[in-house]
N, C-alpha and C positions, 0 to 999 in steps of 0.2 A: 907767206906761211899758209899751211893747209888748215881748211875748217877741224881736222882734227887735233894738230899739232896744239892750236888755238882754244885749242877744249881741253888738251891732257894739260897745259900749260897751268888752268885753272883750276886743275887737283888739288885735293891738299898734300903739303909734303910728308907723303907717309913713306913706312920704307919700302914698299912694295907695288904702290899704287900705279907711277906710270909703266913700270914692267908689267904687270898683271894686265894692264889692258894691251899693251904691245901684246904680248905672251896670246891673249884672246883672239887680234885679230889676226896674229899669225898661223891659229888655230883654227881658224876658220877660214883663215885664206888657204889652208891645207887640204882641210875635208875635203871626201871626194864622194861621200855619201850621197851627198843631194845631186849630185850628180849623176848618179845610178839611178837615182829614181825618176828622175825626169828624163835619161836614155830608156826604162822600162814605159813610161807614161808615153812618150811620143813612139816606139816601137807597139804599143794597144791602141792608139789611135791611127796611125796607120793599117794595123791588122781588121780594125774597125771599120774605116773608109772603106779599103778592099771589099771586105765584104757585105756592106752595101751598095758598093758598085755593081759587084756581080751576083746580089739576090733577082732582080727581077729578071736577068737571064735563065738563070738553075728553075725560077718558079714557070715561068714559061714550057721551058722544059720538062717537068716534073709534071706539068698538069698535061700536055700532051703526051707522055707516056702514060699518065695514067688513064686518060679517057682513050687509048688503043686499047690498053688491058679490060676495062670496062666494057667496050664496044665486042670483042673477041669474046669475053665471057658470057655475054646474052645471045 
């Protein structure tokens, strides 16, 4: 027998009680909610990564364009 079976077992006999908790974890074995938010949480941690991989390239970049523009204007 499963640790839960061994848990609802020790209910009390009411008239609702072992359905209501079947009923629960039916309902939660459904949900698809937290599931979306943990595909939106790992899709910004990726977008994240990205673009700390390729800051220090753009700043490179960004600073020697700007010391030509610098250099050309004096």
């Amino acid at each position: 027998m499963t640790t839960l079976m061994l848990w609802m077992d020790r209910l009390p006999e009411t008239k609702h009680s072992k359905e209501h908790v079947m009923n629960k974890i039916a309902k939660f074995v459904k949900d698809e909610s937290g599931v979306t938010a943990i595909e939106y949480g790992l899709i910004a941690a990726a977008t994240g990564l990205a673009l700390a991989a390729v800051m220090p390239t753009i700043k490179a970049n960004l600073t020697s364009t700007f010391t030509a523009v610098s250099n050309n204007l004096q």
